[in-house]
Jmol script that loads the backbone (N, CA, C; Angstrom):
load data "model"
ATOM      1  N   UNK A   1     102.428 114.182 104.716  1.00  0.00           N
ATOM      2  CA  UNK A   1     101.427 114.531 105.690  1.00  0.00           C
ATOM      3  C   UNK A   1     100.059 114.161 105.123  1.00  0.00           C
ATOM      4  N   UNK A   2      99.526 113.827 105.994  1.00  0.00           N
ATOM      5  CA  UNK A   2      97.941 112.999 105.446  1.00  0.00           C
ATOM      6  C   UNK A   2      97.135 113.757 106.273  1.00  0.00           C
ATOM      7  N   UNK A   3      95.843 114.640 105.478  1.00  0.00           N
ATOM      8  CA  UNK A   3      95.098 115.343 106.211  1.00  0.00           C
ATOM      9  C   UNK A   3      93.435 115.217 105.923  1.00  0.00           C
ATOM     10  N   UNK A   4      92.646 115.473 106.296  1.00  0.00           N
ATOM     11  CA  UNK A   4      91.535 115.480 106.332  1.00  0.00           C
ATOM     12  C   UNK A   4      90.105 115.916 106.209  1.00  0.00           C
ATOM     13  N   UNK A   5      89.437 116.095 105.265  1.00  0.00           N
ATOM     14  CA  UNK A   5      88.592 117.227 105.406  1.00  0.00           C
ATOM     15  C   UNK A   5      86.858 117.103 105.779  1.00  0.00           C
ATOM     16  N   UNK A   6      86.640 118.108 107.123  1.00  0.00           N
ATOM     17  CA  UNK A   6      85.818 117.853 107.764  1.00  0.00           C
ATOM     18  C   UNK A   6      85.017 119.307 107.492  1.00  0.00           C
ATOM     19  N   UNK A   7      83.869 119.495 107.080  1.00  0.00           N
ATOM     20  CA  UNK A   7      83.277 120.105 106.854  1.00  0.00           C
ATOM     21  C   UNK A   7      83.817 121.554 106.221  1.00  0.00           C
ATOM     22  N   UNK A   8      84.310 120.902 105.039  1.00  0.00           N
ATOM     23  CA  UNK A   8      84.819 121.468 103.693  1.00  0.00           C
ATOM     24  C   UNK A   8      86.289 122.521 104.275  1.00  0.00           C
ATOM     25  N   UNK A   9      86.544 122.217 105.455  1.00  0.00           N
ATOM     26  CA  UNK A   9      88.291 122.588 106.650  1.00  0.00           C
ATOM     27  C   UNK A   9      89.260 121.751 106.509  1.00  0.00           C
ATOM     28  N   UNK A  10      89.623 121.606 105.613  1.00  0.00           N
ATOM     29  CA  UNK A  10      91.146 120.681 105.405  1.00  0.00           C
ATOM     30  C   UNK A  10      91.764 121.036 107.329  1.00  0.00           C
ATOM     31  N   UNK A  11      91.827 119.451 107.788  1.00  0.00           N
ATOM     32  CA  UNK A  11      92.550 119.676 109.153  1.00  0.00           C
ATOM     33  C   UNK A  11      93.615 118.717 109.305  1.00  0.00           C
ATOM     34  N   UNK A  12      94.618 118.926 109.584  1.00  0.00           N
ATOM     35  CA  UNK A  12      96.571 118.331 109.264  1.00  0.00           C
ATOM     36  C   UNK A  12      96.790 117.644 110.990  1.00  0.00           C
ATOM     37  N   UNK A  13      96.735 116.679 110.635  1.00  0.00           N
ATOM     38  CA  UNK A  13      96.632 115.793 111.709  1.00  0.00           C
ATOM     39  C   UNK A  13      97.943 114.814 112.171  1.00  0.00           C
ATOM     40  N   UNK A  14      98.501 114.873 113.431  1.00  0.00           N
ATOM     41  CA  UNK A  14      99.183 113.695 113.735  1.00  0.00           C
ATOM     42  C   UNK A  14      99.032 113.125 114.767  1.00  0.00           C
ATOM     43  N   UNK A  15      99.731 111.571 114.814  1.00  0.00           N
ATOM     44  CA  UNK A  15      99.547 110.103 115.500  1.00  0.00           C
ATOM     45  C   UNK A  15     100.459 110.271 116.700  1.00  0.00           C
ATOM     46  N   UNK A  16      99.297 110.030 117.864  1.00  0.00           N
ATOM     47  CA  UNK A  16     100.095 109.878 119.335  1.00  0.00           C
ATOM     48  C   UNK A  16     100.931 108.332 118.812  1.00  0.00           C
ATOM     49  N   UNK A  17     102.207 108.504 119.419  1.00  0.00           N
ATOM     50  CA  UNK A  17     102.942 106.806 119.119  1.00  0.00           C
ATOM     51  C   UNK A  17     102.715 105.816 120.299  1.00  0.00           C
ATOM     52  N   UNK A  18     101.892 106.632 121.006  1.00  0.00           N
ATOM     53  CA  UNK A  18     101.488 105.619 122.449  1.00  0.00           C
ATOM     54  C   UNK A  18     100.153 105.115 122.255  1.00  0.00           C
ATOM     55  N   UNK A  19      99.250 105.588 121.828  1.00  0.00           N
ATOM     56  CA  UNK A  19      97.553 105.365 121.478  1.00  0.00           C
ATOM     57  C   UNK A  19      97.426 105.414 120.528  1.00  0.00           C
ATOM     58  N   UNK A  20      97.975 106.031 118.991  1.00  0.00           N
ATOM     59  CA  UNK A  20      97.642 105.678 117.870  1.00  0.00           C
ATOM     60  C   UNK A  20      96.533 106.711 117.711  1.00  0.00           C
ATOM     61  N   UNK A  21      95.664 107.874 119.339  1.00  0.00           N
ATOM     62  CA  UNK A  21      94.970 109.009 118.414  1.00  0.00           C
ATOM     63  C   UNK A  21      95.535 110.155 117.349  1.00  0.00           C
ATOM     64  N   UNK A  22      94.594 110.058 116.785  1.00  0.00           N
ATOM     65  CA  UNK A  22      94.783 111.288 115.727  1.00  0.00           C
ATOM     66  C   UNK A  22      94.309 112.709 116.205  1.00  0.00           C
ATOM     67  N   UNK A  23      95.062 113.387 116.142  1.00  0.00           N
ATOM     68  CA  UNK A  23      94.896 114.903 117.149  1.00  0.00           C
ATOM     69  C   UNK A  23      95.613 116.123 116.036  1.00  0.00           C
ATOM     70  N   UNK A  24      94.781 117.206 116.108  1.00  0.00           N
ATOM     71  CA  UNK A  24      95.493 118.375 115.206  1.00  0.00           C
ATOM     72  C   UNK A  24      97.019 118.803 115.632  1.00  0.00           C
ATOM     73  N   UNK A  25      97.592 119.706 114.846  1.00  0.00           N
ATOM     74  CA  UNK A  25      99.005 119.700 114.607  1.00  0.00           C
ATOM     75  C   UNK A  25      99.150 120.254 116.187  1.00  0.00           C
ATOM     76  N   UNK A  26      98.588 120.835 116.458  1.00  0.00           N
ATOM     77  CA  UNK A  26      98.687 122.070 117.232  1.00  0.00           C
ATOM     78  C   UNK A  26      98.976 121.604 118.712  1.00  0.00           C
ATOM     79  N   UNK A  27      98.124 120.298 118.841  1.00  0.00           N
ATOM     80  CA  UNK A  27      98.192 119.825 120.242  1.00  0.00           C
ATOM     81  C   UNK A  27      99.109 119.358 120.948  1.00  0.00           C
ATOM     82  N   UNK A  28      99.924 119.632 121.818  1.00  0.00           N
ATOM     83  CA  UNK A  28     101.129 119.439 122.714  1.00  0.00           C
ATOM     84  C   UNK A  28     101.297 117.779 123.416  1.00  0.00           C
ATOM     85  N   UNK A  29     100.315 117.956 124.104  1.00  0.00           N
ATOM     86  CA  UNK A  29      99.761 116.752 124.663  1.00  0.00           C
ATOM     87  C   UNK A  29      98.397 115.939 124.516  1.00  0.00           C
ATOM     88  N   UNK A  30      98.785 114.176 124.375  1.00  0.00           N
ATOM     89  CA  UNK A  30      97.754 113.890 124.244  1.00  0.00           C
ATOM     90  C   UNK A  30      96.404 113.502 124.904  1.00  0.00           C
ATOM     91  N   UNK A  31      95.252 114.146 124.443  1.00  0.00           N
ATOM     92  CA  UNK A  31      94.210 114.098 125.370  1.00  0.00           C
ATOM     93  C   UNK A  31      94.051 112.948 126.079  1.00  0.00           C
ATOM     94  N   UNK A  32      94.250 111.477 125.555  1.00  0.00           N
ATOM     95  CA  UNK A  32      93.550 110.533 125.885  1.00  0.00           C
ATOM     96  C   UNK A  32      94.611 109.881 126.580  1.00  0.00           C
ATOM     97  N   UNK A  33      95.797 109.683 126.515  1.00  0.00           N
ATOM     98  CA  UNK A  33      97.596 108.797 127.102  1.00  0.00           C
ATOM     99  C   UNK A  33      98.009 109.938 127.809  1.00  0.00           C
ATOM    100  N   UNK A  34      98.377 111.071 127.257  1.00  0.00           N
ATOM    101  CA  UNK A  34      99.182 112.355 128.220  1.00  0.00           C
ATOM    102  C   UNK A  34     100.477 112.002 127.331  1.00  0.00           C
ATOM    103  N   UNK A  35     101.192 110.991 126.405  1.00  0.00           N
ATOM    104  CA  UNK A  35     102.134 111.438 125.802  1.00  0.00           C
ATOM    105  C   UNK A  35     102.720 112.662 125.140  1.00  0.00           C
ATOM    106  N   UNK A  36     103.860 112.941 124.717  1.00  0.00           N
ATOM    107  CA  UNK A  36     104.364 114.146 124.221  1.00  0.00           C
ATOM    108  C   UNK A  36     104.665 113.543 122.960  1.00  0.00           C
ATOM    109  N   UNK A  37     104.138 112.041 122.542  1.00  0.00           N
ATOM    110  CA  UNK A  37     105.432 111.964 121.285  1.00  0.00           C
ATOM    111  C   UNK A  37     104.106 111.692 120.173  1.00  0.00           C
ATOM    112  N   UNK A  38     105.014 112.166 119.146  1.00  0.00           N
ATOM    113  CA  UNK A  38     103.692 112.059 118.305  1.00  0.00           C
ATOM    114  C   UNK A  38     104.351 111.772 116.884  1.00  0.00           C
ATOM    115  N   UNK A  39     103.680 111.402 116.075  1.00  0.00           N
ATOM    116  CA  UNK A  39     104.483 111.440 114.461  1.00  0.00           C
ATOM    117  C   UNK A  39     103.418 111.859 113.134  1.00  0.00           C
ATOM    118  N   UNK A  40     104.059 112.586 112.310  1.00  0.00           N
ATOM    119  CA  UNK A  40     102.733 112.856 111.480  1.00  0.00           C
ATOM    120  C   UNK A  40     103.321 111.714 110.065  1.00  0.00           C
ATOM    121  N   UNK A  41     104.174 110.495 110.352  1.00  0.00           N
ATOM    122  CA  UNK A  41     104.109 109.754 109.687  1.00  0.00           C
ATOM    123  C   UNK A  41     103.565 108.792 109.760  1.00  0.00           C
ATOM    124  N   UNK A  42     102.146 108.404 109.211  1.00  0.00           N
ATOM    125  CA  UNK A  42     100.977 107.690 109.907  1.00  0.00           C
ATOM    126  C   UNK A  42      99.864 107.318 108.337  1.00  0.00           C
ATOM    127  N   UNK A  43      99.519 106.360 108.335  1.00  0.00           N
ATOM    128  CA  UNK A  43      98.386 106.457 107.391  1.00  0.00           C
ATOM    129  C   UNK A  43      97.106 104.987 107.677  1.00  0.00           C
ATOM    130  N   UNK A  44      96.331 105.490 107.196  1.00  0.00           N
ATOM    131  CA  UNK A  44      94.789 104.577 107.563  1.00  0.00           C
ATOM    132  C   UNK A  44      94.216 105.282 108.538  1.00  0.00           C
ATOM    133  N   UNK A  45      93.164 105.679 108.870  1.00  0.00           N
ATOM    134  CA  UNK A  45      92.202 106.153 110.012  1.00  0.00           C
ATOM    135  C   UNK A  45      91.536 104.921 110.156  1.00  0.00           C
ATOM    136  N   UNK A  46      90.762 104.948 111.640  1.00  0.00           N
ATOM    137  CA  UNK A  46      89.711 103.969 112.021  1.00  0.00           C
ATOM    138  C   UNK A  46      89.179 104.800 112.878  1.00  0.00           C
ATOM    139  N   UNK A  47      87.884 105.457 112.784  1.00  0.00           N
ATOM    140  CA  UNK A  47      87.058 105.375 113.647  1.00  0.00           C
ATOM    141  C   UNK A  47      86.228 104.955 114.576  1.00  0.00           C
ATOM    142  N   UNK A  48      86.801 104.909 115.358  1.00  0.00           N
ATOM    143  CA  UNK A  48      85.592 104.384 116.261  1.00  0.00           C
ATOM    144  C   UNK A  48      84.187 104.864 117.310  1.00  0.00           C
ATOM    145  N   UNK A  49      83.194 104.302 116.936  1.00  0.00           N
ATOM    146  CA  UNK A  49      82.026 104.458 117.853  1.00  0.00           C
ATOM    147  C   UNK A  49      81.583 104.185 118.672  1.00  0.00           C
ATOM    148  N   UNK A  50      81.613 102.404 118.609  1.00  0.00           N
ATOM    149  CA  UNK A  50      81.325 101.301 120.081  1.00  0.00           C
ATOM    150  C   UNK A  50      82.687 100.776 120.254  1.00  0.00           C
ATOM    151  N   UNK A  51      83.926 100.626 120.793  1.00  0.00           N
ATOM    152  CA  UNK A  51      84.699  99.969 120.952  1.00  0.00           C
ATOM    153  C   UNK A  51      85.093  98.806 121.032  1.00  0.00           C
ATOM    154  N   UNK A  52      83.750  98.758 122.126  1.00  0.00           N
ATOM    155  CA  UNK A  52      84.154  97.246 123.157  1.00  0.00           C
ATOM    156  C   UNK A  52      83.248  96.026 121.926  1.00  0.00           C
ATOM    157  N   UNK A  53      82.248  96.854 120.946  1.00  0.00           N
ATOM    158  CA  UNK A  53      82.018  95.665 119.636  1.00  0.00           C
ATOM    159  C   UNK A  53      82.796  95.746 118.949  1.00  0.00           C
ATOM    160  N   UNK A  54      84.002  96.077 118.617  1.00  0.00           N
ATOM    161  CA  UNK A  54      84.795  96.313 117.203  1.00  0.00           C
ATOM    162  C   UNK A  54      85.206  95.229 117.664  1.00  0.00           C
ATOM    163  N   UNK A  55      85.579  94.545 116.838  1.00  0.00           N
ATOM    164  CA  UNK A  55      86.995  93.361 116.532  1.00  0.00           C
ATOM    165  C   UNK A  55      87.902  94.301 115.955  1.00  0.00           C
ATOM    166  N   UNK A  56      88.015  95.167 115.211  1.00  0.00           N
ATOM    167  CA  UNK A  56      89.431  95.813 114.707  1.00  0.00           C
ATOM    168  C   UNK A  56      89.975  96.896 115.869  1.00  0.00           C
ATOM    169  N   UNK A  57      88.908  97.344 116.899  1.00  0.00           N
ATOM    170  CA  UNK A  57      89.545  97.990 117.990  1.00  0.00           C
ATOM    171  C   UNK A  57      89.730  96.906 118.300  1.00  0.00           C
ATOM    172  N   UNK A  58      89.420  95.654 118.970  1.00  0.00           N
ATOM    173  CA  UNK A  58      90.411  94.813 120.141  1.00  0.00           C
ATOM    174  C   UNK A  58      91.437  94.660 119.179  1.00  0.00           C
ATOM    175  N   UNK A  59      91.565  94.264 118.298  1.00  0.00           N
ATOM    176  CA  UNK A  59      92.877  93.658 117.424  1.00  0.00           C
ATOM    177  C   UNK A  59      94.187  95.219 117.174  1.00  0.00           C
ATOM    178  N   UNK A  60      93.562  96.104 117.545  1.00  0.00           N
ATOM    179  CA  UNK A  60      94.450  97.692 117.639  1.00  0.00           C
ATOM    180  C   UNK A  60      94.867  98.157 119.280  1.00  0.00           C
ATOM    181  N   UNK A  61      94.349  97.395 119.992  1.00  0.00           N
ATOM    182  CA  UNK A  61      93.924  97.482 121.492  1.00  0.00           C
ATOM    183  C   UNK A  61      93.331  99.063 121.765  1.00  0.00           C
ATOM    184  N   UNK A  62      92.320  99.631 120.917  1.00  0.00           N
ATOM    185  CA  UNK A  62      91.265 100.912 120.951  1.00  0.00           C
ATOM    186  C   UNK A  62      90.672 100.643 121.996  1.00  0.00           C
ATOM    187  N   UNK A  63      90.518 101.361 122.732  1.00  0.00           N
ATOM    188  CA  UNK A  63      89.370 100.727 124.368  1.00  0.00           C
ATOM    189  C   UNK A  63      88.253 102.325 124.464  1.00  0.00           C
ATOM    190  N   UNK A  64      88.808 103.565 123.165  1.00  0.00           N
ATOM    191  CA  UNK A  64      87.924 104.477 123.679  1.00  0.00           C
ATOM    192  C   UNK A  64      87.326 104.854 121.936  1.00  0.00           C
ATOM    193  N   UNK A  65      86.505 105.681 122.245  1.00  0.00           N
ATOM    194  CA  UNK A  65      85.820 106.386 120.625  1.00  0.00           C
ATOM    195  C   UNK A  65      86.527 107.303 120.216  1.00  0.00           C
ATOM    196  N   UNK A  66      86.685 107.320 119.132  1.00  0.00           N
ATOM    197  CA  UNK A  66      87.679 108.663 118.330  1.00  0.00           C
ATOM    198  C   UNK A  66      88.388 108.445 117.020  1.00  0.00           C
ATOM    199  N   UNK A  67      89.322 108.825 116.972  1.00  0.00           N
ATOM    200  CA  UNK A  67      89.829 108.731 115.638  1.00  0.00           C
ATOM    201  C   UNK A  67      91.432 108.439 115.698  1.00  0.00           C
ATOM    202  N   UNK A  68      91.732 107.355 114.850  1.00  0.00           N
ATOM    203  CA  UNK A  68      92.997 106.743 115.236  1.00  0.00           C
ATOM    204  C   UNK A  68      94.088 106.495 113.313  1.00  0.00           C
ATOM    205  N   UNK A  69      95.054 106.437 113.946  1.00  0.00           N
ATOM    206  CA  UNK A  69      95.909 105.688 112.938  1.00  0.00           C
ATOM    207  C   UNK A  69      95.762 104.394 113.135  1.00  0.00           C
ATOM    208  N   UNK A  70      96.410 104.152 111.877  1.00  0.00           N
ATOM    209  CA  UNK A  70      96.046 102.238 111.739  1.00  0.00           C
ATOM    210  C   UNK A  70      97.807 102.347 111.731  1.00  0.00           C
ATOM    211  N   UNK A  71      98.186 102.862 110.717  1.00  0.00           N
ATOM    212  CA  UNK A  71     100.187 101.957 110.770  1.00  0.00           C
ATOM    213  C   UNK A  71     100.721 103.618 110.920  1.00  0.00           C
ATOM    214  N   UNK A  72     101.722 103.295 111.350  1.00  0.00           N
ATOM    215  CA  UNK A  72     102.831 104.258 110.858  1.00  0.00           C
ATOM    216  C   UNK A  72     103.836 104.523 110.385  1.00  0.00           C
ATOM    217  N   UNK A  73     104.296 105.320 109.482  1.00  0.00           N
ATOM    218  CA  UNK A  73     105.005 105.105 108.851  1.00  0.00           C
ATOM    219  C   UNK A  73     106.558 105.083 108.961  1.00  0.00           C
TER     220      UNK A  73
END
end "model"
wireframe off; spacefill off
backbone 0.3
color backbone group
């Protein structure tokens, strides 16, 4: 499990397998697809800010801002 720490809160995160967001353990469904499937075998983050300038969002197909897995495992 690969987790994260955001203002000194270790937060345990897993990967929608449809969008690649990164969402806390806790969440059922995903905010951004509505999938149910998720995996917490996942590693690399990419954030994103502007989307539609990233070259590594088009090359991930990212179309929104947030926080993503890169592979999974």
């Amino acid at each position: 499990m690969i987790s994260l720490s955001y203002k000194k809160k270790k937060i345990s995160l897993k990967a929608c397998t449809s969008c690649r967001t990164l969402v806390e353990r806790e969440v059922e469904v995903c905010p951004y697809c509505g999938s149910k499937e998720f995996t917490e075998e996942w590693s690399g983050v990419i954030i994103t800010i502007d989307p539609e300038n990233s070259e590594l969002a088009k090359a991930l197909n990212i179309t929104g801002k947030g926080r993503y897995a890169v592979k999974f495992e």
